[in-house]
ROFI-231599 format. One line per 3 residues: number of its first residue (from 1); for each residue x, y, z of C-alpha. Coordinates in steps of 0.001 Angstrom, whole numbers. Each point is the difference from the previous one (the first is absolute). Layout:
% residues N
NUM> X,Y,Z  ...;
END
This chain:
% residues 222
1> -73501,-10841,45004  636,1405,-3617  1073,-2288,-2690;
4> 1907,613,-2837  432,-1743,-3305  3547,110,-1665;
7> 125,259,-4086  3744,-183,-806  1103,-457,-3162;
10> 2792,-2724,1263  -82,-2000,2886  3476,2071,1363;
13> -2107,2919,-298  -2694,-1585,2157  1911,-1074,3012;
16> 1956,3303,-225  -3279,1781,781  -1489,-2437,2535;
19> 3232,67,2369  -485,4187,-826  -3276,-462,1305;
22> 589,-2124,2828  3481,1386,1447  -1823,3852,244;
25> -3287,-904,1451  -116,869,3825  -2658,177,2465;
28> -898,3883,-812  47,-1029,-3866  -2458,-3254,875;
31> 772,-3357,-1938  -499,-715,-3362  -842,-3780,-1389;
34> 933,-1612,-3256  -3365,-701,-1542  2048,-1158,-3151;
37> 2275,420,-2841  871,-478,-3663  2203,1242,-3018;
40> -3002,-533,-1969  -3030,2507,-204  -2099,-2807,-1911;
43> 1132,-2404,3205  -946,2142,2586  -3541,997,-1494;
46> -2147,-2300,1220  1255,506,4018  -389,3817,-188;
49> -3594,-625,-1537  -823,-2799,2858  1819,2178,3107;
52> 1142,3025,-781  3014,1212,2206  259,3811,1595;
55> 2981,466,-1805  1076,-1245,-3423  3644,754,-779;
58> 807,-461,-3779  2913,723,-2336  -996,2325,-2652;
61> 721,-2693,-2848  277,-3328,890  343,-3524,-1880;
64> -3326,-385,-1880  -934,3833,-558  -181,3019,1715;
67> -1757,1208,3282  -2625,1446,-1392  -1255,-3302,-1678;
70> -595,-1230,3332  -1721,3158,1652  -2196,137,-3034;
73> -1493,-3387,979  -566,574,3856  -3250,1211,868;
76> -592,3422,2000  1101,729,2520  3360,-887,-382;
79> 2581,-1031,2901  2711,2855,854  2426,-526,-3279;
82> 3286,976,155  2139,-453,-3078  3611,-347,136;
85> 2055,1159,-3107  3643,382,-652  -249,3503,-1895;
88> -3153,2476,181  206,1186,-3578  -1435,-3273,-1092;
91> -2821,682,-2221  -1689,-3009,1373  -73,1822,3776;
94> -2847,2761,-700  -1876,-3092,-2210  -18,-1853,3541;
97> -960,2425,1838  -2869,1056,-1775  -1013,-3894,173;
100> -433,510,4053  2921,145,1579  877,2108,3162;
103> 3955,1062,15  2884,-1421,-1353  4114,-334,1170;
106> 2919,-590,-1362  1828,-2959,429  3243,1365,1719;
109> -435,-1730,3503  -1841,-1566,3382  -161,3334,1054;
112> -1859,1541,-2739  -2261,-2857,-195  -1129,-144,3547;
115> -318,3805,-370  -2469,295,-3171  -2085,-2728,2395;
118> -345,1855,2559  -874,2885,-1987  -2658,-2081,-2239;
121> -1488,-1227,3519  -155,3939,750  -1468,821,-3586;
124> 2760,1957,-639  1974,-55,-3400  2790,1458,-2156;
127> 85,1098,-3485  2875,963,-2845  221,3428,-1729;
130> -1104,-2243,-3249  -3080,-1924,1577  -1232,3510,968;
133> -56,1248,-3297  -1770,-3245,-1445  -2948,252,2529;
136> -35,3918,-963  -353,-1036,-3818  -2387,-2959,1121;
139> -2595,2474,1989  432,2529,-3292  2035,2666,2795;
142> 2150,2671,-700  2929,300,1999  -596,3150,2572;
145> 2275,2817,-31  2696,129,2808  -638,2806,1692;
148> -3521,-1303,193  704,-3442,1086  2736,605,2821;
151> -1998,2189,2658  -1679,-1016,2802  -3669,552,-1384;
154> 290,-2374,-2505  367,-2829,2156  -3868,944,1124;
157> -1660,429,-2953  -1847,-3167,26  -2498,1677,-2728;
160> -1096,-2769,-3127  1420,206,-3321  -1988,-1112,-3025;
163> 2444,-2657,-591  -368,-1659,3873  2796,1249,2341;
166> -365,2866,1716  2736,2902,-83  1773,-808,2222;
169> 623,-3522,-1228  908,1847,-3467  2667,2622,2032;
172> 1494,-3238,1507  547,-1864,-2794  1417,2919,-2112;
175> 2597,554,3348  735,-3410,-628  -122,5,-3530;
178> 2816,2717,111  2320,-2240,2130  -674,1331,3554;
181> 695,-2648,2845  -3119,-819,2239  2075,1749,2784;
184> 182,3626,-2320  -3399,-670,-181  -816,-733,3260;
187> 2011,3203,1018  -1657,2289,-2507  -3601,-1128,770;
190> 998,-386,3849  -1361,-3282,381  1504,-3341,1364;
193> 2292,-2032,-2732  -3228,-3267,1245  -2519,2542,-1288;
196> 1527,300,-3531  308,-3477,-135  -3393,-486,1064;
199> -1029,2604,-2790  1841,-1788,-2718  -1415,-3180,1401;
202> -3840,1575,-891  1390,1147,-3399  790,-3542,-461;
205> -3828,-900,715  -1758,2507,-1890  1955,-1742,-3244;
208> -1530,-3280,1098  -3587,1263,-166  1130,2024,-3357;
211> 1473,-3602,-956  -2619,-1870,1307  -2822,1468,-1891;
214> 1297,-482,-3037  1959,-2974,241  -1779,-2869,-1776;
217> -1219,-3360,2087  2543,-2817,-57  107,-3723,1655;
220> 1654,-2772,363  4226,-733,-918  -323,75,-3491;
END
């Protein structure tokens, strides 16, 4: 039975996403259990090092510091991290998830919550116009040209890049970079709306091994 550990940044927030959780879990979805929770990253350290849920949900910022302080401190591999965050233009999202974590959603309702779950469970994630464009600048990318980027061939060139994505990954992320929806893109390329998600899910974990490699060793709460 998964568990999941709840990292609200006010104790409203926290029941808010455990009834989420509970009222939209059915037999297909399988049942989830409350391994914990806290509006405190420093508070919650110690139980993610001892038993580390499948899930950690986590506001982006919360009372003591931002996400990323915490993810920073977990070992490898991390549990499934989904950040919630009221706008995605926060400077601190990219930071976050270049510290290890999976997807992100934005705190509208249930719905959406449940939703990016189930889509973390699947590996599958979304990404903004600006987040594309950061993990272009991070990987030293260009942007590729339209015309190149929107037919169906360049959702199969899985060829390596000198900077660690293949071509592919760069065409996607300049399609998203230029505002498309994950449905245009998903037209374009002729692929299943899951699959893109799926892709932006692995773009997502080739910046944790570029992260991870450089990132610098850090314990304890301090």
């Amino acid at each position: 039975m998964p568990s999941v550990y709840l990292l609200r940044r006010n104790r409203q927030a926290l029941l808010r996403s455990r009834e989420a959780l509970c009222a939209h879990t059915s037999a297909q979805e399988g049942t989830w259990t409350c391994s914990g929770s806290s509006e405190h990253w420093r508070g919650a350290l110690e139980a993610l090092l001892t038993a580390p849920p499948d899930l950690l949900i986590c506001d982006l910022r919360l009372l003591d510091g931002p996400a990323r302080a915490l993810l920073q401190r977990l070992p490898r591999p991390l549990p499934r991290v989904l950040l919630l965050t009221p706008m995605v233009d926060d400077p601190e999202l990219f930071a976050a998830l270049a510290s290890g974590a999976h997807a992100y959603c934005l705190e509208r309702d249930a719905v959406g919550l449940v939703k990016a779950v189930a889509g973390l469970q699947a590996q599958r994630a979304c990404i903004s116009p600006a987040l594309s464009r950061q993990l272009l600048h991070a990987f030293g990318m260009p942007r590729s040209e339209l015309h190149q980027a929107h037919c169906v061939a360049a959702c199969h060139d899985h060829r390596a890049t000198e900077a660690g994505l293949s071509v592919a990954q760069q065409h996607l992320l300049s399609l998203f970079s230029h505002g498309l929806l994950d449905k245009e893109i998903a037209q374009r390329w002729q692929l299943g709306v899951e699959e893109i998600g799926q892709r932006v899910g692995e773009l997502y974990a080739a910046l944790h091994r570029r992260s991870d490699h450089r990132r610098p060793v850090l314990s304890g709460a301090a």
